[in-house]
PDB file of N, CA, C and O in Angstrom, chain B, residues numbered from 101:
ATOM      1  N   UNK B 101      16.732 -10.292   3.862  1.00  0.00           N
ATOM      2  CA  UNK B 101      15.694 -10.248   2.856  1.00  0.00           C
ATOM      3  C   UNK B 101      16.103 -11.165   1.715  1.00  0.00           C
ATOM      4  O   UNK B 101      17.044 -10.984   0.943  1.00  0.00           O
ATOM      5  N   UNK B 102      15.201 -12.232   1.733  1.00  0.00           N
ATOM      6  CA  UNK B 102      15.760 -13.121   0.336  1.00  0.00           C
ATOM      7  C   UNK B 102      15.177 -12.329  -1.020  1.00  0.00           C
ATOM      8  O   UNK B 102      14.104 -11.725  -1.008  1.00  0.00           O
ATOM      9  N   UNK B 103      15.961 -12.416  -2.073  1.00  0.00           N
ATOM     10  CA  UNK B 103      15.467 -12.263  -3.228  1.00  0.00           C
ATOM     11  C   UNK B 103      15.062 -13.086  -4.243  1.00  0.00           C
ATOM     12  O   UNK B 103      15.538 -14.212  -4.389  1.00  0.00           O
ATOM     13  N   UNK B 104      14.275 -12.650  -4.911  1.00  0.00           N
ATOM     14  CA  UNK B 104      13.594 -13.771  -5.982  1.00  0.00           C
ATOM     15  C   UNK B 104      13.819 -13.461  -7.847  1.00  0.00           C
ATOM     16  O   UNK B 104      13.867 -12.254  -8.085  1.00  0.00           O
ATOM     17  N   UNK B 105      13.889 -13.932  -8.502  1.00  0.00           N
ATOM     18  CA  UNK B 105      14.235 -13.304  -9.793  1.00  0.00           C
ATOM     19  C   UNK B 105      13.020 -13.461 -10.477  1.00  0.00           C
ATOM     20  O   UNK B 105      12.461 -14.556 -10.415  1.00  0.00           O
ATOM     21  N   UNK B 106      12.491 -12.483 -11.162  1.00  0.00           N
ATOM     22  CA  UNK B 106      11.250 -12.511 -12.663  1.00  0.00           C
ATOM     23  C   UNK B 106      12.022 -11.735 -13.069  1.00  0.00           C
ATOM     24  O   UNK B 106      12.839 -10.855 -12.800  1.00  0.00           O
ATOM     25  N   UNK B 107      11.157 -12.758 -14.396  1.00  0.00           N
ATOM     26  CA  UNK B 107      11.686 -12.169 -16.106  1.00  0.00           C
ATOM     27  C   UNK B 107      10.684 -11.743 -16.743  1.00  0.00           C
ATOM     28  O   UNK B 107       9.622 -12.238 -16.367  1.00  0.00           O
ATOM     29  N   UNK B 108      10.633 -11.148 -17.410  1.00  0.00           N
ATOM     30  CA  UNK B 108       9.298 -10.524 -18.251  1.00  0.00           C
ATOM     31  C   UNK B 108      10.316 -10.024 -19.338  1.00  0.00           C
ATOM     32  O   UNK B 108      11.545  -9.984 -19.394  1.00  0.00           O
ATOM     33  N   UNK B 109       9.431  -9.708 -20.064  1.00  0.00           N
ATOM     34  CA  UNK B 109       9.545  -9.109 -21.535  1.00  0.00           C
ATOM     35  C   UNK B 109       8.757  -7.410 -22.043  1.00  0.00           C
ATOM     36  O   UNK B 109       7.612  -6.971 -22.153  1.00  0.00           O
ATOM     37  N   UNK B 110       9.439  -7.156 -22.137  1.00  0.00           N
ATOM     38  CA  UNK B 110       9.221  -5.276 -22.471  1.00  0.00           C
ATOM     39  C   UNK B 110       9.682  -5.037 -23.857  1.00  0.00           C
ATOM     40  O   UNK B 110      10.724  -5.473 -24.346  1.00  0.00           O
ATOM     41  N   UNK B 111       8.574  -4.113 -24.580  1.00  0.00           N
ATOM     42  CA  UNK B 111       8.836  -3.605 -26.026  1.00  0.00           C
ATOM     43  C   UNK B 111      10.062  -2.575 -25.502  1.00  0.00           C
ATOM     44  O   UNK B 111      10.155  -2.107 -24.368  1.00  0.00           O
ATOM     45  N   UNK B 112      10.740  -2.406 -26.339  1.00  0.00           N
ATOM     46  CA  UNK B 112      12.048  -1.985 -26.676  1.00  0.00           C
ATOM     47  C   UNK B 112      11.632  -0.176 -26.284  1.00  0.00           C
ATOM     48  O   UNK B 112      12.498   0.251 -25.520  1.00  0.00           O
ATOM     49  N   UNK B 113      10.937   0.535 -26.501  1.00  0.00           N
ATOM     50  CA  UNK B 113      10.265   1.919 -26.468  1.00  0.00           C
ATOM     51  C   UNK B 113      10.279   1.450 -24.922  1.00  0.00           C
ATOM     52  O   UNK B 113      11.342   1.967 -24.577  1.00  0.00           O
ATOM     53  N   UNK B 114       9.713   0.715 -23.613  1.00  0.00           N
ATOM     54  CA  UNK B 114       9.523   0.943 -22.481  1.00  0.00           C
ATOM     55  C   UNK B 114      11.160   0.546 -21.479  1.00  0.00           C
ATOM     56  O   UNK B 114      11.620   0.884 -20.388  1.00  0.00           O
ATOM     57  N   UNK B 115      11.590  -0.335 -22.621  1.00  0.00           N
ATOM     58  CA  UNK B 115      13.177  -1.184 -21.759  1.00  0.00           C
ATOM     59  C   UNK B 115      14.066   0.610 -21.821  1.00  0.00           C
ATOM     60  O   UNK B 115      14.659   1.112 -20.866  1.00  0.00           O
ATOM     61  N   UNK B 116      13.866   1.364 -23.462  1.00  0.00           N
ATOM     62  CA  UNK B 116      14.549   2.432 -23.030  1.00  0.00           C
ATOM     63  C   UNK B 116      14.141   3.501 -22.180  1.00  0.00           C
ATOM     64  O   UNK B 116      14.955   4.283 -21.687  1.00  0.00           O
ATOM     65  N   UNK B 117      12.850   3.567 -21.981  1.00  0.00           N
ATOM     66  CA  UNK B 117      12.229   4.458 -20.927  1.00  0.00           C
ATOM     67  C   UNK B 117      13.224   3.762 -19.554  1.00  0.00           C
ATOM     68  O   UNK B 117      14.196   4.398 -19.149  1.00  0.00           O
ATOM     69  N   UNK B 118      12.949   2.788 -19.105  1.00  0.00           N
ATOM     70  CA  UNK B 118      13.413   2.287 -17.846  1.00  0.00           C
ATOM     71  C   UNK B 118      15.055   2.691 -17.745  1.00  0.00           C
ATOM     72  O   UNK B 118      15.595   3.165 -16.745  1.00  0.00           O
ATOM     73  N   UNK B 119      15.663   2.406 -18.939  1.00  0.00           N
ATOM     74  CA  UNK B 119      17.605   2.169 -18.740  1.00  0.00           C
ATOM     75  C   UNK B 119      17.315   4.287 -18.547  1.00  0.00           C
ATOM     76  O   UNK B 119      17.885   4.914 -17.655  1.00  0.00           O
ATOM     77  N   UNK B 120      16.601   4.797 -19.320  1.00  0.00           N
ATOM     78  CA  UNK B 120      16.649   6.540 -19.122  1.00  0.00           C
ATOM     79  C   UNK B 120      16.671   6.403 -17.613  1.00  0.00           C
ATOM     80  O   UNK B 120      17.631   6.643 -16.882  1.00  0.00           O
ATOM     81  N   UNK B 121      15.386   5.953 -17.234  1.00  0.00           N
ATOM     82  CA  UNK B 121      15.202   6.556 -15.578  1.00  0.00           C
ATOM     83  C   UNK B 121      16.291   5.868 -14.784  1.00  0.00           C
ATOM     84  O   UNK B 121      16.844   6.478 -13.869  1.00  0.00           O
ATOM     85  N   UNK B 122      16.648   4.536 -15.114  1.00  0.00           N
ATOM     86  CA  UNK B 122      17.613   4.369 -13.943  1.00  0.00           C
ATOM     87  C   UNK B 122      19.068   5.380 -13.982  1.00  0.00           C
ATOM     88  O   UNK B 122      19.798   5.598 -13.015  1.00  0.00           O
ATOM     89  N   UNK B 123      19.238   5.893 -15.336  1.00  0.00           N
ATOM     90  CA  UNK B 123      20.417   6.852 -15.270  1.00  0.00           C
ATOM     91  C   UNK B 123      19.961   8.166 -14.930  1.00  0.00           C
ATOM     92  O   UNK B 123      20.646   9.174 -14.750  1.00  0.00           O
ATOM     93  N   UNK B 124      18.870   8.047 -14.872  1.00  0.00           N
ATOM     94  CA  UNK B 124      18.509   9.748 -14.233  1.00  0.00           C
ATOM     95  C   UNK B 124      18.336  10.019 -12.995  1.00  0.00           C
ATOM     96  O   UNK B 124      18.819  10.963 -12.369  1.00  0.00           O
ATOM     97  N   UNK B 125      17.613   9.160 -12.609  1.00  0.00           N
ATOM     98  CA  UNK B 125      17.398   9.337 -11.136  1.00  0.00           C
ATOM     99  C   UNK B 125      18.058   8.511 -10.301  1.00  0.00           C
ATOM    100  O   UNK B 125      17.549   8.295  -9.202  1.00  0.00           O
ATOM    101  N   UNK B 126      19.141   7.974 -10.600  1.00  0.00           N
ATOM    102  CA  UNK B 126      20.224   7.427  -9.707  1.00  0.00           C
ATOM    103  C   UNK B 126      19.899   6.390  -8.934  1.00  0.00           C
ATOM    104  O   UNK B 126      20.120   6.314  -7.726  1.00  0.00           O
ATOM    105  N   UNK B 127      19.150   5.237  -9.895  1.00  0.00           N
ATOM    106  CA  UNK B 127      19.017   4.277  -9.460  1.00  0.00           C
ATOM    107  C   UNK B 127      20.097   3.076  -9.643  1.00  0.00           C
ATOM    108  O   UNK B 127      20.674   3.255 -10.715  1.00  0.00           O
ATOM    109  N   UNK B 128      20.478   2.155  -9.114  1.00  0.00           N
ATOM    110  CA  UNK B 128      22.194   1.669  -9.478  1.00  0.00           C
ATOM    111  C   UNK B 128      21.557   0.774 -10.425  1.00  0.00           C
ATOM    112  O   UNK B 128      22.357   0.400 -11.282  1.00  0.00           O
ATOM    113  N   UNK B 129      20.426   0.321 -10.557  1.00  0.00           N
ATOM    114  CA  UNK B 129      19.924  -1.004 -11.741  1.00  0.00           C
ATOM    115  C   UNK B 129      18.725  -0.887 -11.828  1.00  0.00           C
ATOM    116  O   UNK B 129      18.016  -0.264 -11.039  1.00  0.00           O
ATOM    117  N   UNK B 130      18.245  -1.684 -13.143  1.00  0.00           N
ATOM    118  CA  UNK B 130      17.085  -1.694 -13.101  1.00  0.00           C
ATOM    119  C   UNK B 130      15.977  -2.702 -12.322  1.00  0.00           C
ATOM    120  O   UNK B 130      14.768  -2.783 -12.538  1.00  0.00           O
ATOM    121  N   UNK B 131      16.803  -3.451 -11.331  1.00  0.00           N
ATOM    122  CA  UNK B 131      15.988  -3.872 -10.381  1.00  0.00           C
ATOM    123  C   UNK B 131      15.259  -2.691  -9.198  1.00  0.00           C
ATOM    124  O   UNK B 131      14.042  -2.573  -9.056  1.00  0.00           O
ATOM    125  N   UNK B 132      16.445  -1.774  -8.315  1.00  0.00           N
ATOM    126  CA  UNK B 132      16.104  -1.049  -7.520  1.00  0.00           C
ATOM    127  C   UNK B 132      14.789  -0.216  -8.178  1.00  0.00           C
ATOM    128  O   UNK B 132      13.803  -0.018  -7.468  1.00  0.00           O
ATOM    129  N   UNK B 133      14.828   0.223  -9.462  1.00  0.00           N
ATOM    130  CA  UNK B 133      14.217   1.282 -10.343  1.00  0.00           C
ATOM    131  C   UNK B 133      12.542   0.547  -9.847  1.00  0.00           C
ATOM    132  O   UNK B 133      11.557   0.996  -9.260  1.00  0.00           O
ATOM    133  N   UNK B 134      12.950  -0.925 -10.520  1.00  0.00           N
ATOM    134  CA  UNK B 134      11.128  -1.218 -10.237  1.00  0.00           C
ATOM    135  C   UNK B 134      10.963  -1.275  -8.992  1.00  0.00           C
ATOM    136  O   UNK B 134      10.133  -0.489  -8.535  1.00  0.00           O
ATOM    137  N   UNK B 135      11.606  -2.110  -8.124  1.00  0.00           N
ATOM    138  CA  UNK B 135      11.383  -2.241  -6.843  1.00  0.00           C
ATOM    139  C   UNK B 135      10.569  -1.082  -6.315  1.00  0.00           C
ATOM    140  O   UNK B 135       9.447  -1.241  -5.835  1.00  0.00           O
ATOM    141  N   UNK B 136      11.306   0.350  -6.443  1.00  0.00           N
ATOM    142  CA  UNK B 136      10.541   1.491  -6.239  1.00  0.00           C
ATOM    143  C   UNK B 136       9.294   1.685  -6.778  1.00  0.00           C
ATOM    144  O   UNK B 136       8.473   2.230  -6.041  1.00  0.00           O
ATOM    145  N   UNK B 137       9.029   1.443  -7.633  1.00  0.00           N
ATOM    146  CA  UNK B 137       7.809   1.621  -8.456  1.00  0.00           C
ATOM    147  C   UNK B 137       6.940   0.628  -7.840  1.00  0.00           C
ATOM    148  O   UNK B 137       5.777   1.013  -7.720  1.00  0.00           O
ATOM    149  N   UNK B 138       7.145  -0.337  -7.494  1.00  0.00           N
ATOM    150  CA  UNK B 138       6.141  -1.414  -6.678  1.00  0.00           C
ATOM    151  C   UNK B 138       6.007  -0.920  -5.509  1.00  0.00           C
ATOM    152  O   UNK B 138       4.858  -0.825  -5.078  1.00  0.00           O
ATOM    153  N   UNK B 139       6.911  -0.557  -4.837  1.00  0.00           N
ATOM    154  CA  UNK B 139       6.704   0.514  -3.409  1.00  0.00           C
ATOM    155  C   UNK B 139       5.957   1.240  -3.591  1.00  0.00           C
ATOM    156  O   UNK B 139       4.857   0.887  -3.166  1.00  0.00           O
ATOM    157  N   UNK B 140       5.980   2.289  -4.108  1.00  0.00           N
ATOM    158  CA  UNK B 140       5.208   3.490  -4.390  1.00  0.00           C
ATOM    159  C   UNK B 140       3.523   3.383  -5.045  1.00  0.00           C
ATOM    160  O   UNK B 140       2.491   4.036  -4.891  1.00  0.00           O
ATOM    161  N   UNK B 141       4.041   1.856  -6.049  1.00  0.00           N
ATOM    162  CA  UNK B 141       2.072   1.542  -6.111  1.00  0.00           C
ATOM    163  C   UNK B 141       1.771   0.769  -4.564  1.00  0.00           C
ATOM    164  O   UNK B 141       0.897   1.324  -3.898  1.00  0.00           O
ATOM    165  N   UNK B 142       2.318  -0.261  -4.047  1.00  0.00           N
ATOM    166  CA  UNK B 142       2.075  -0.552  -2.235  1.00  0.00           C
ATOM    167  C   UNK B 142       1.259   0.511  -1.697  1.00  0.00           C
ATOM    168  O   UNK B 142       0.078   0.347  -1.393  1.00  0.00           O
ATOM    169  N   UNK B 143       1.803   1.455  -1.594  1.00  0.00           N
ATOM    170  CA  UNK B 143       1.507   2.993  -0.811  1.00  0.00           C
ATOM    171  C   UNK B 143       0.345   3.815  -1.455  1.00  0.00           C
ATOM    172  O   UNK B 143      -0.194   4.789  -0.929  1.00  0.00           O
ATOM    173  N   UNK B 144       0.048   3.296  -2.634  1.00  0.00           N
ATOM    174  CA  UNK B 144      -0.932   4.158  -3.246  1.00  0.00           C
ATOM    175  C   UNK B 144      -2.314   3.427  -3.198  1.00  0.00           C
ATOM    176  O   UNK B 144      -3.381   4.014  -3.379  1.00  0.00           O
ATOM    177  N   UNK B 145      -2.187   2.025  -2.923  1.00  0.00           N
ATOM    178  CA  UNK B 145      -3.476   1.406  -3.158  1.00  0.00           C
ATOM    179  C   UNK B 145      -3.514   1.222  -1.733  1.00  0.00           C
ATOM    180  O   UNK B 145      -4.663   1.034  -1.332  1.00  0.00           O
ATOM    181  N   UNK B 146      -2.220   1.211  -0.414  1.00  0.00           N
ATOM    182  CA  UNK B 146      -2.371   1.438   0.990  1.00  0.00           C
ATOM    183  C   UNK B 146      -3.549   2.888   1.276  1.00  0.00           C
ATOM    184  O   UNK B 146      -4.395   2.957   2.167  1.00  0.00           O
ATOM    185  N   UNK B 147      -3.202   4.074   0.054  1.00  0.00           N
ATOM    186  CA  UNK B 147      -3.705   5.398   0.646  1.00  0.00           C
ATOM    187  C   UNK B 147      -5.520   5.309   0.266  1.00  0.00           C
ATOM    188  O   UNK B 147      -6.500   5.814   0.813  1.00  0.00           O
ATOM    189  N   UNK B 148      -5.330   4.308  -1.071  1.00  0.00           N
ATOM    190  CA  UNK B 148      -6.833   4.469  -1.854  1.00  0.00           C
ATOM    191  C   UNK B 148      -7.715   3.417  -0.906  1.00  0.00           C
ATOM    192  O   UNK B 148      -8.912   3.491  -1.184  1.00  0.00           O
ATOM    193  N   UNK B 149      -7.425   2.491   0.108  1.00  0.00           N
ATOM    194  CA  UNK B 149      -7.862   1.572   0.742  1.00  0.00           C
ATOM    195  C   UNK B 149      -8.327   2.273   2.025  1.00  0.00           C
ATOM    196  O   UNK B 149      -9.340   1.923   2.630  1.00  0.00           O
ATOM    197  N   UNK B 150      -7.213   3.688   2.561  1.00  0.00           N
ATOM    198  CA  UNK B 150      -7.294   4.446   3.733  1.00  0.00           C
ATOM    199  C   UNK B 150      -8.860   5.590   3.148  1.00  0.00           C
ATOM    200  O   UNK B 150      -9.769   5.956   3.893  1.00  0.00           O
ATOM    201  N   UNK B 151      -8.781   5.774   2.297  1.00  0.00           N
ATOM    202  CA  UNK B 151      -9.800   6.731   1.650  1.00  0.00           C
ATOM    203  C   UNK B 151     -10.854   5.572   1.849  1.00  0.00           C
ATOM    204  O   UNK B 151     -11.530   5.610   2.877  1.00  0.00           O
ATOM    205  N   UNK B 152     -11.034   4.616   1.011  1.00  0.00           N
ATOM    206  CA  UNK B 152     -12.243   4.102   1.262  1.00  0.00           C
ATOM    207  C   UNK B 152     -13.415   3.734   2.536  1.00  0.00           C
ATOM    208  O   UNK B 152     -14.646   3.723   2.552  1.00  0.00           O
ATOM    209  N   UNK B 153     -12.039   3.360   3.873  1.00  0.00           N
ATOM    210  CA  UNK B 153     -12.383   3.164   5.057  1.00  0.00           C
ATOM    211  C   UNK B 153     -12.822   4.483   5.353  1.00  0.00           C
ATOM    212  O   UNK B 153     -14.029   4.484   5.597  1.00  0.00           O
ATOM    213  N   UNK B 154     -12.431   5.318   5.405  1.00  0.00           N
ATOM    214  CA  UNK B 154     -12.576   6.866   5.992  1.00  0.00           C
ATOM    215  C   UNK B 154     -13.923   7.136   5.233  1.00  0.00           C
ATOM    216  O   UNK B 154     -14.885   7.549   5.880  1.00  0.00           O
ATOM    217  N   UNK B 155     -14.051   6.864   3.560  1.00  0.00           N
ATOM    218  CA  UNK B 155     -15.692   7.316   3.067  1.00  0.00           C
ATOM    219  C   UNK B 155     -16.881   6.231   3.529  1.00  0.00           C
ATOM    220  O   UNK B 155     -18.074   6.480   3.357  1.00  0.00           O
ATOM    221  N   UNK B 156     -16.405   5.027   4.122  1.00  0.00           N
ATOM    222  CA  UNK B 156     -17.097   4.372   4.430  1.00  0.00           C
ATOM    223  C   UNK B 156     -18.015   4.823   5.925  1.00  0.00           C
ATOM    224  O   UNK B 156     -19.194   4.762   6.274  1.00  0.00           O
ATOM    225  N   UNK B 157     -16.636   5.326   6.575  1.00  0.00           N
ATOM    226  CA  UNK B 157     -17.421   5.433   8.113  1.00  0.00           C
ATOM    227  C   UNK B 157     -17.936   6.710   8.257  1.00  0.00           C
ATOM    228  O   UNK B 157     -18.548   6.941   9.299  1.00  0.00           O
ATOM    229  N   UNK B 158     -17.786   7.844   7.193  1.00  0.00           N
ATOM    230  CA  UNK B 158     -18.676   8.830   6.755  1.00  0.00           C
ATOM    231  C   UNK B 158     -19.654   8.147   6.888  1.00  0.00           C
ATOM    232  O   UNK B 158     -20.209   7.909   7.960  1.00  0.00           O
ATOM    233  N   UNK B 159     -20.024   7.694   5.652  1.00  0.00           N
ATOM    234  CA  UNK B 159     -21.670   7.481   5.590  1.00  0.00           C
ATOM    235  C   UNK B 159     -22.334   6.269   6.478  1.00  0.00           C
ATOM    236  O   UNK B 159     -23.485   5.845   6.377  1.00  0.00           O
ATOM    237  N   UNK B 160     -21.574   5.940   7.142  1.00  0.00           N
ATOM    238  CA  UNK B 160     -22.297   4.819   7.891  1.00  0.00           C
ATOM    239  C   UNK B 160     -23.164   5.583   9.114  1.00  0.00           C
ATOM    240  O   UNK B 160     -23.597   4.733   9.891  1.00  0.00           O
ATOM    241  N   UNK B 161     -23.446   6.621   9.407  1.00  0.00           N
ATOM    242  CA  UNK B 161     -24.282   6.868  10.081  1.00  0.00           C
ATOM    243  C   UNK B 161     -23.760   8.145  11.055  1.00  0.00           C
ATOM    244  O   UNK B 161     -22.628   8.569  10.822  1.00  0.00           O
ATOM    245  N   UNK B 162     -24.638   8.850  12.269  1.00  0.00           N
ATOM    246  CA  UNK B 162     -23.968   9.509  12.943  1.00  0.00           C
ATOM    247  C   UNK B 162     -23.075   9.106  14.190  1.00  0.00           C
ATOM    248  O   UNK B 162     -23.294   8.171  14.961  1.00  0.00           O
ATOM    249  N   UNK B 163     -22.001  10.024  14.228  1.00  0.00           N
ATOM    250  CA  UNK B 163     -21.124   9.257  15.661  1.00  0.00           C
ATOM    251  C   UNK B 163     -21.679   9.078  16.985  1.00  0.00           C
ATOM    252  O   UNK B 163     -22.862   9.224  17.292  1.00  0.00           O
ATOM    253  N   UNK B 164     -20.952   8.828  17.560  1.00  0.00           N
ATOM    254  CA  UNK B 164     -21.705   8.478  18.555  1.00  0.00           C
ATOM    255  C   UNK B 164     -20.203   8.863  20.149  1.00  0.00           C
ATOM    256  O   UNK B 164     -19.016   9.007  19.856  1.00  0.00           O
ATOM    257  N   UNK B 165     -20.506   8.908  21.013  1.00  0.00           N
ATOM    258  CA  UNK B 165     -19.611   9.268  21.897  1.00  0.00           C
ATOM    259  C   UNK B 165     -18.640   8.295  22.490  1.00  0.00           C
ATOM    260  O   UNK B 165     -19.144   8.358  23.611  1.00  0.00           O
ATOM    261  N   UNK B 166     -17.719   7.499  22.639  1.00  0.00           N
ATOM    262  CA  UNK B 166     -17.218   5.952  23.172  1.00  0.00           C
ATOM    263  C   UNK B 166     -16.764   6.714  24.466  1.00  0.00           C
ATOM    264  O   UNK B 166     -16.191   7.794  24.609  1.00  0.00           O
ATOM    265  N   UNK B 167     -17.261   5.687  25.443  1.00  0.00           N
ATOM    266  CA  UNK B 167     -17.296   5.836  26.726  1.00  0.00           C
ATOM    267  C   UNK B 167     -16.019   5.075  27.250  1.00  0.00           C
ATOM    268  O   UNK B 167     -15.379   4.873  26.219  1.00  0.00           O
ATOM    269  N   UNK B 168     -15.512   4.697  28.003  1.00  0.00           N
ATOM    270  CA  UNK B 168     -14.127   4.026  28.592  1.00  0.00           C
ATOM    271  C   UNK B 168     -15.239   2.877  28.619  1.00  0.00           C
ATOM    272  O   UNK B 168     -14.571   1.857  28.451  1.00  0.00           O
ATOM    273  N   UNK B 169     -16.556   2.502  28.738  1.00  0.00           N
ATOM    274  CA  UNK B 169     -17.107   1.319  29.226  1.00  0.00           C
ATOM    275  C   UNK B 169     -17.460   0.917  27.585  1.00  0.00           C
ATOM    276  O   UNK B 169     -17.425  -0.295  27.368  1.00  0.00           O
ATOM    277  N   UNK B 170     -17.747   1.668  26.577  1.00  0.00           N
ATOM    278  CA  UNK B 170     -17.963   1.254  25.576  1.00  0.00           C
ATOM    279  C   UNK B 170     -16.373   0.820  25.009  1.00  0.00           C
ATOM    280  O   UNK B 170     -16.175  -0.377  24.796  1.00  0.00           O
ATOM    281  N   UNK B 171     -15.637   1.466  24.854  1.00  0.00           N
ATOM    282  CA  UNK B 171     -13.799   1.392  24.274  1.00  0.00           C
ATOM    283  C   UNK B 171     -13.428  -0.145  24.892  1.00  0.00           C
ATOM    284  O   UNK B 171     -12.907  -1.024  24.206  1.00  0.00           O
ATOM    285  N   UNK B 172     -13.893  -0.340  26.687  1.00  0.00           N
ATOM    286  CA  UNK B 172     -13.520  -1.773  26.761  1.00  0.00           C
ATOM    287  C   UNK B 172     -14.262  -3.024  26.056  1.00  0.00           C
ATOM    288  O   UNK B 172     -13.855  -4.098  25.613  1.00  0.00           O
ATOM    289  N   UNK B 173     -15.669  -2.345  26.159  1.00  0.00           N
ATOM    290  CA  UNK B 173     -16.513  -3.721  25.164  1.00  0.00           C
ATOM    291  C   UNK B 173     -16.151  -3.927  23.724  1.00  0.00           C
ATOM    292  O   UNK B 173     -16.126  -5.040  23.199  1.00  0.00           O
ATOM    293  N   UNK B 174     -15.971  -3.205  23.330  1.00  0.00           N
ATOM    294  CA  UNK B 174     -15.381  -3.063  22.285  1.00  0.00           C
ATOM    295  C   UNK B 174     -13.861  -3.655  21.832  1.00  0.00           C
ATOM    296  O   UNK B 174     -13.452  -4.347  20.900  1.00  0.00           O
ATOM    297  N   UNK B 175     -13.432  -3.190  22.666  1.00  0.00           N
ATOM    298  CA  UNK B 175     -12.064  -3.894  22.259  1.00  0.00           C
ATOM    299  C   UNK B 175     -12.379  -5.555  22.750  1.00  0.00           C
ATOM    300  O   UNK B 175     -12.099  -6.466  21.971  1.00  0.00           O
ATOM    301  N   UNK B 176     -12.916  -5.811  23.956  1.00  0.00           N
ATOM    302  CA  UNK B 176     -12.982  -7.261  24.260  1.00  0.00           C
ATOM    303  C   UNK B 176     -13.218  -7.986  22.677  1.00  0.00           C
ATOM    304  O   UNK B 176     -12.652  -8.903  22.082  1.00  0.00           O
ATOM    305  N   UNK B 177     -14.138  -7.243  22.411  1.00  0.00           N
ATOM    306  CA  UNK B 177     -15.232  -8.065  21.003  1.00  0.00           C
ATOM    307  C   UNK B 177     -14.302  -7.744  20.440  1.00  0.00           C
ATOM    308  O   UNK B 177     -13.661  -8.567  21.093  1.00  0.00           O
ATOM    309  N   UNK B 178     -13.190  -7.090  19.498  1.00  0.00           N
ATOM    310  CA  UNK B 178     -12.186  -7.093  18.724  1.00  0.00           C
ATOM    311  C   UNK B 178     -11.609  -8.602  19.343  1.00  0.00           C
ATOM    312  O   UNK B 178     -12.032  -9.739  19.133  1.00  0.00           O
ATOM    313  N   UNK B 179     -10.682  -8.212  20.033  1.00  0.00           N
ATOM    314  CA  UNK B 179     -10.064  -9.543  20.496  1.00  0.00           C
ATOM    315  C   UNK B 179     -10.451 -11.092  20.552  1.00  0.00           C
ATOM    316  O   UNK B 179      -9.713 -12.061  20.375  1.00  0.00           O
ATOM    317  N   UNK B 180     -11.783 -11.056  20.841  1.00  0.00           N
ATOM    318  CA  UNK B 180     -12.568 -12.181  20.733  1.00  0.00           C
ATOM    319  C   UNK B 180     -12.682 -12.641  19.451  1.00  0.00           C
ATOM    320  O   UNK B 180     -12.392 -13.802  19.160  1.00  0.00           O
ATOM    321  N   UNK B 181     -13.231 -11.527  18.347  1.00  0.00           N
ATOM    322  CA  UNK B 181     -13.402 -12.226  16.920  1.00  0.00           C
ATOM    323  C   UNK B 181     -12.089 -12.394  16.251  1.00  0.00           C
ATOM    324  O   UNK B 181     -12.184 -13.270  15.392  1.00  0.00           O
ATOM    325  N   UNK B 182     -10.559 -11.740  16.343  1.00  0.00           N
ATOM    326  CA  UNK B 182      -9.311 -12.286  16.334  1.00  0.00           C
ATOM    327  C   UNK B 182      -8.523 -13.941  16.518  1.00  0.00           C
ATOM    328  O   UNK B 182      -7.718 -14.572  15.833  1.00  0.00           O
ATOM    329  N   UNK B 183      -9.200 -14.183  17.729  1.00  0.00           N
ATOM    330  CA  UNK B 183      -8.753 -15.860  17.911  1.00  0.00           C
ATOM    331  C   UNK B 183     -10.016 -16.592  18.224  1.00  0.00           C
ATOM    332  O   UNK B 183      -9.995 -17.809  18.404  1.00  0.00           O
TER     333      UNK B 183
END
């Protein structure tokens, strides 16, 4: 995994919030500290993206039954609009 360096700038009230949490929760620096925090938003806008798909195919209409003959047309046409 290569790493990359940013710098930013933080009011003094949030740099000590951060040096607190990395000594609290046993993070070894304050790189790992954000790193986590970017993980954990990853995963949250992964879950709010999983919600949307899921309220989407709610309302898109009623289900319908997929047949082994529908599941293959279907997947063909996946594959097809792929490459």
């Amino acid at each position: 995994m290569s790493t990359n360096t940013l710098s930013f700038a933080l009011p003094q009230t949030l740099r000590s919030y951060v040096d607190q949490r990395v000594r609290a929760a046993q993070y070894g620096n304050t790189s790992e500290y954000l790193c986590e925090l970017i993980r954990r938003d990853q995963e949250d806008q992964a879950k709010k993206r999983l919600r949307e798909l899921i309220e989407e195919g709610l309302n898109s209409g009623p289900g319908r039954v997929v047949t082994p003959q529908l599941a293959a047309r279907l997947k063909k046409q996946a594959l097809a609009d792929r490459g």
